[in-house]
C-alpha positions in Angstrom: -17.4 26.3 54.8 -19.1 23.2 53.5 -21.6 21.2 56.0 -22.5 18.2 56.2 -26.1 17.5 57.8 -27.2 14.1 59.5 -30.3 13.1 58.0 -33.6 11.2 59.2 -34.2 8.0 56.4 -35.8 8.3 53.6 -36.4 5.4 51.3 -34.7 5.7 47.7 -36.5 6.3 44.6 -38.6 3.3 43.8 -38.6 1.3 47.1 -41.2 -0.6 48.8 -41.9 0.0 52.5 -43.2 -3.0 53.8 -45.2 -3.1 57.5 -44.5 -6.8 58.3 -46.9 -7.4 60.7 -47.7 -10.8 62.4 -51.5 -11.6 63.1 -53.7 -11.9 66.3 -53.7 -14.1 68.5 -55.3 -17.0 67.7 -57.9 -19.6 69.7 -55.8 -22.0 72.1 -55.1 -25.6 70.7 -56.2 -28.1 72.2 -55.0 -32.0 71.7 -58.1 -32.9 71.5 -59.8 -30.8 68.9 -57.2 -30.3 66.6 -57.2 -27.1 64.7 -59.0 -27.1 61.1 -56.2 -27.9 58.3 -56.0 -25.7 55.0 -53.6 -27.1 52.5 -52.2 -29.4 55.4 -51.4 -26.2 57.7 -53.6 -25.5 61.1 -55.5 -22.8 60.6 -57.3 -21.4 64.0 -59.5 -18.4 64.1 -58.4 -15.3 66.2 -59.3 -15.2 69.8 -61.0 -13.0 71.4 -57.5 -11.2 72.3 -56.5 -11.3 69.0 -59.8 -10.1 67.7 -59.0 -6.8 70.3 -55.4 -6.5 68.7 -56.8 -6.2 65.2 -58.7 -3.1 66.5 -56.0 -1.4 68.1 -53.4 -2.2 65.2 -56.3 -0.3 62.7 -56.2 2.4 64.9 -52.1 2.3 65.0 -51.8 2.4 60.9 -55.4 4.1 59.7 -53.4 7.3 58.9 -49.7 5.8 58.1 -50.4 6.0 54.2 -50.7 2.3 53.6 -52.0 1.7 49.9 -52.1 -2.3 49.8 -52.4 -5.3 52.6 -51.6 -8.8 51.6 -52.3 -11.6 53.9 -52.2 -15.2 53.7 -54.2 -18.0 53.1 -54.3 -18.7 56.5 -57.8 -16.8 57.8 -55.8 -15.5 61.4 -54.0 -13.0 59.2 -57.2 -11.8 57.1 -59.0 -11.4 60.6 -56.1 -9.7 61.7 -56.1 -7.3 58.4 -60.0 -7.1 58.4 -60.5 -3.9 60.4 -57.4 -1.9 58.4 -59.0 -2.5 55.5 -62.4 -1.2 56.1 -61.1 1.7 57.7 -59.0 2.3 54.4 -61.0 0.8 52.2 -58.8 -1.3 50.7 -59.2 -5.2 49.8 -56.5 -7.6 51.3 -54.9 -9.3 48.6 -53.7 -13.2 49.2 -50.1 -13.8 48.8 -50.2 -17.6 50.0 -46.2 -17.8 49.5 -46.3 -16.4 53.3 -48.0 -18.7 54.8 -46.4 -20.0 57.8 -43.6 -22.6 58.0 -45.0 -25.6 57.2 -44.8 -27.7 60.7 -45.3 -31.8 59.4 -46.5 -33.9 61.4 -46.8 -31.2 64.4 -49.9 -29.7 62.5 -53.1 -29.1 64.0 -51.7 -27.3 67.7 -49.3 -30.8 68.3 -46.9 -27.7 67.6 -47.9 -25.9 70.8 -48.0 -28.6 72.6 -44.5 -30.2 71.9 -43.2 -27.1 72.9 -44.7 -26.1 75.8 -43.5 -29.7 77.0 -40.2 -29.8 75.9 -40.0 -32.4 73.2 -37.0 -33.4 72.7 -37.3 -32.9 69.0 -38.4 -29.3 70.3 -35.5 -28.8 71.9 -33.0 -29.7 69.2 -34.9 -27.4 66.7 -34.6 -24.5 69.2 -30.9 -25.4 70.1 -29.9 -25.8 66.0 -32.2 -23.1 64.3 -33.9 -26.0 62.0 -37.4 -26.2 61.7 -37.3 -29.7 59.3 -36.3 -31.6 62.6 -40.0 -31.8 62.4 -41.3 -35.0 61.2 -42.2 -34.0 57.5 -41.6 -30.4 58.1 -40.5 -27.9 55.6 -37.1 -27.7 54.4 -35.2 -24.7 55.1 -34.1 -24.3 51.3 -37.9 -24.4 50.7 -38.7 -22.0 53.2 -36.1 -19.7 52.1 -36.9 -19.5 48.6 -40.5 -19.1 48.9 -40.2 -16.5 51.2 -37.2 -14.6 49.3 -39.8 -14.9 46.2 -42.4 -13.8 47.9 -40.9 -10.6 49.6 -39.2 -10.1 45.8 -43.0 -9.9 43.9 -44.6 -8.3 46.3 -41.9 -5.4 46.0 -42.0 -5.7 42.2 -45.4 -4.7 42.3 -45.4 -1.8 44.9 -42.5 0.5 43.7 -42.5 3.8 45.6 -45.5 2.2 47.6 -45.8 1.5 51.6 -47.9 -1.6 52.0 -48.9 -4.3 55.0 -48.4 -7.6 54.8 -49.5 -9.9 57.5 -48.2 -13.0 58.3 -47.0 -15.7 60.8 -44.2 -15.0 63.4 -41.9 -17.8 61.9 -42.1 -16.4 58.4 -41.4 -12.7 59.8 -38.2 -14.5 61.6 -37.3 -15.6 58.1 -37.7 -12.4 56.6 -35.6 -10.7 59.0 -33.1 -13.2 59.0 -32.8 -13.1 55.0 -32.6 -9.4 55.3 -29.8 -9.1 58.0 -27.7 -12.1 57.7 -28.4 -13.2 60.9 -28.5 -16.9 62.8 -32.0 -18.6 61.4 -33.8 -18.2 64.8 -32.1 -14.6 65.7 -35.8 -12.7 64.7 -37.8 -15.6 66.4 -40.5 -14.3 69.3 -42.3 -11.2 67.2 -45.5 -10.6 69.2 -48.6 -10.8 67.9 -49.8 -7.8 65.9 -46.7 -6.3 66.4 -45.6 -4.1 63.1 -41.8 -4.8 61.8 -40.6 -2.3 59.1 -38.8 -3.5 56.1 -37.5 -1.6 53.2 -37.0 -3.2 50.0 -34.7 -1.3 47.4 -33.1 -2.9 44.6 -31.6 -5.9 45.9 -31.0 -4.9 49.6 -33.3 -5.5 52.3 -33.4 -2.5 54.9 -34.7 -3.2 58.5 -35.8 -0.2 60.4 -37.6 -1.5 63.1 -38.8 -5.0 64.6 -41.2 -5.8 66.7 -43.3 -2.4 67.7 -45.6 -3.3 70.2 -46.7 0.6 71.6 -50.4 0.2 69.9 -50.9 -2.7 72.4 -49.6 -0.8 75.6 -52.4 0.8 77.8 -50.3 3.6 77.5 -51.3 4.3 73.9 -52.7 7.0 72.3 -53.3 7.9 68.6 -51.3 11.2 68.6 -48.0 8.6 68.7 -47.2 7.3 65.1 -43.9 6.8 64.8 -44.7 5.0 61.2 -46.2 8.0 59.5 
């Protein structure tokens, strides 16, 4: 008599696993020191928090195989990546089409602040899913196809390969809305230095977790690797 098995996942020949991870958390803004601008973008340094995270995600993937990190331009994700890659030696590579979405005139922290006080512009955006509500923000066909690109290169380049990208909790809600179909805002709210796993195959996107925060619990311990 013929059986047929369950089996646990296993990615098919010639796909990427990707640990989407977003970065540290980063210094508070404050309206009247605005954060530093790179290409028009705030770019604040990791707090000290954040700076803690970044050790305890190291110590989450130092032994889960990675063989590449990307980050962005943005220096939160390569302060977030710093400590993976010297433990694995690796150099993070800069894959600037990941850089967050671009936020207008709300650059700088205004961001932060417009939503903590619930701007009325804030509110729409949250209410419709559209981050170009914004004053001069980014479209969401621009944001789409850059990020579709992006995640498309990167898994060009790393067939049969599991790599970490960091990034920005809005482009991680982009990727994980491109990749399940869902409402634009359904992946908003990743935590900082919390690890997403995407697989990329062919031209299917494969989620097969969001938002793993158990590195960040007190409750961790280095024996539990659920990535591996």
């Amino acid at each position: 008599m013929t059986e047929y098995r369950q089996h646990r996942f296993t990615p098919p020949d010639g796909a990427t696993e990707m640990l989407i991870i977003r970065h540290g958390e980063s210094q508070p803004a404050n309206p009247d020191t605005p954060f530093p601008l790179v290409d028009g973008q705030g770019d604040p340094a990791l707090s000290p928090e954040g700076e803690e995270q970044a050790e305890r995600l190291a110590d989450r993937l130092a032994d889960a195989g990675i063989q590449a990190i990307y980050v962005t331009n943005l220096r939160r994700t390569a302060q977030t990546a710093a400590p993976l890659a010297t433990r694995l030696g690796l150099e993070p590579r800069v894959e600037k089409d990941l850089r967050e979405v671009h936020l207008g005139d709300w650059e700088g922290g205004l961001f932060r602040k417009h939503v903590a006080e619930e701007h009325p512009i804030a509110v729409r955006m949250r209410e419709e899913e559209r981050w170009d509500l914004i004053p001069g923000a980014e479209s969401s066909a621009a944001l789409t196809a850059r990020v579709r690109g992006s995640i498309e290169r990167l898994a060009a380049a790393n067939p049969d390969r599991r790599i970490a990208v960091v990034v920005h909790g809005g482009i991680i809600a982009e990727i994980f809305h491109q990749a399940a179909g869902s409402r634009p805002f359904a992946f908003q709210g990743a935590d900082n230095a919390s690890i997403s796993h995407l697989v990329v195959t062919g031209g299917r996107w494969v989620i097969r977790c969001f938002n793993d925060t158990g590195h960040l619990t007190k409750a961790f311990t280095t024996a539990a690797k659920p990535l591996t």
